[in-house]
C-alpha positions in Angstrom: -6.1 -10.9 3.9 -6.8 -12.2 0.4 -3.1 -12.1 -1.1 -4.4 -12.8 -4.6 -7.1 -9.9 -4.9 -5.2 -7.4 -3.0 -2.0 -8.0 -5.1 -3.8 -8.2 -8.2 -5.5 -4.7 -7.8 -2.0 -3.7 -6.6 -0.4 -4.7 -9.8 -3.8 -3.1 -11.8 -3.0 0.4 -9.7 1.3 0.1 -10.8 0.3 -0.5 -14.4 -1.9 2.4 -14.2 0.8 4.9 -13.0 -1.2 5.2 -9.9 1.4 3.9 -7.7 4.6 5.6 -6.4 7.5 3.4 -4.8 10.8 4.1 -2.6 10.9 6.3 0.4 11.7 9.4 -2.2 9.1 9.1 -4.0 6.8 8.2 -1.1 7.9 11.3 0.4 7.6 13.7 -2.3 3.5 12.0 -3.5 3.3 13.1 0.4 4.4 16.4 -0.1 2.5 17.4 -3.3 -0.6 15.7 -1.8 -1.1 12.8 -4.2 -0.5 10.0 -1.6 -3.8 8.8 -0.5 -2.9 5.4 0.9 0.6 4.3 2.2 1.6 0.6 1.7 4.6 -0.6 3.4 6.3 -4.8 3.3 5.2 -6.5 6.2 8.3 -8.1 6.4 10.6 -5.1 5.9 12.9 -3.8 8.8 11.6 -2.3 12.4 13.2 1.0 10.8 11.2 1.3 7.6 7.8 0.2 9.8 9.3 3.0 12.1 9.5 5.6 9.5 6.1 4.5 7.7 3.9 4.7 11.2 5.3 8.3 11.3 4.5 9.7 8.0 1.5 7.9 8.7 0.6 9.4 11.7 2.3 13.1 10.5 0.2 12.9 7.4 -3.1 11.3 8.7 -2.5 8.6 5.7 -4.0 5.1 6.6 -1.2 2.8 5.8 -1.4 -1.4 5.0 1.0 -3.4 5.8 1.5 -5.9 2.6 3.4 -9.4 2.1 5.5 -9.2 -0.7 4.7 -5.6 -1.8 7.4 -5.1 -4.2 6.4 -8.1 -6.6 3.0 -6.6 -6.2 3.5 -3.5 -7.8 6.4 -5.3 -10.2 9.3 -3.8 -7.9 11.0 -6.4 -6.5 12.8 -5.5 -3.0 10.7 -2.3 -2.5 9.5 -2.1 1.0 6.9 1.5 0.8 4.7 2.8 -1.3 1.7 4.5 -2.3 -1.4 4.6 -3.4 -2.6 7.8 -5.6 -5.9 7.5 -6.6 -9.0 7.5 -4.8 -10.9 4.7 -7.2 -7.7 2.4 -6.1 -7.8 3.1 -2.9 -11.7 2.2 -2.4 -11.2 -0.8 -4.3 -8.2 -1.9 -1.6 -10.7 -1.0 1.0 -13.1 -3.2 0.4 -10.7 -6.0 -0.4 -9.7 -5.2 3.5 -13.3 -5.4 4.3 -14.5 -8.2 2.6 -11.6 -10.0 4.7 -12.9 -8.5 7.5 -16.6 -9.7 7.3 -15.6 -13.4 5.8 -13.3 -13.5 9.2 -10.0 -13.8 7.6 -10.8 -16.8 5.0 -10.8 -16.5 1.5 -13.9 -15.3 -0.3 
């Protein structure tokens, strides 16, 4: 996955106020239907991936998993979030599937 670009749009989205962080606030952009697009570390605990696959799946929210998520979104140590706002979220997609066409390198 291109680290650079999808951490830079991460940061763009957090400086917008377009981004919620924590498992409270996860939950509650959940509950009030403003989460769009779950993001959890990729290096966080089995419990936290645990717990994100299920509000994942509960919810019917697509959910990334992200190296170093918290210094993307200028929270160091967080380990969820999301995204909440659709223009955000299509610009992560195709991020994802530029990667995906290029075959994993760099574009």
């Amino acid at each position: 996955m291109p680290m650079d670009k999808l951490k830079g749009m991460l940061s763009l989205a957090a400086k917008a106020g377009k981004v919620v962080s924590g498992e409270t606030a996860v939950r509650d952009a959940i509950k009030k239907n403003k989460a769009i697009y779950l993001l959890a570390e990729k290096n966080a605990s089995a419990n936290t991936h645990d717990r994100m696959g299920k509000l994942s799946a509960a919810y019917d929210l697509p959910l990334l998993f992200v190296e170093d998520l918290g210094s993307g979104i200028g929270h160091p140590g967080r380990t969820m979030a999301a995204l909440c706002d659709t223009g955000f979220v299509g610009a992560v997609r195709k991020i994802i599937e530029q990667q995906s066409l290029n075959g994993g390198a760099e574009s």
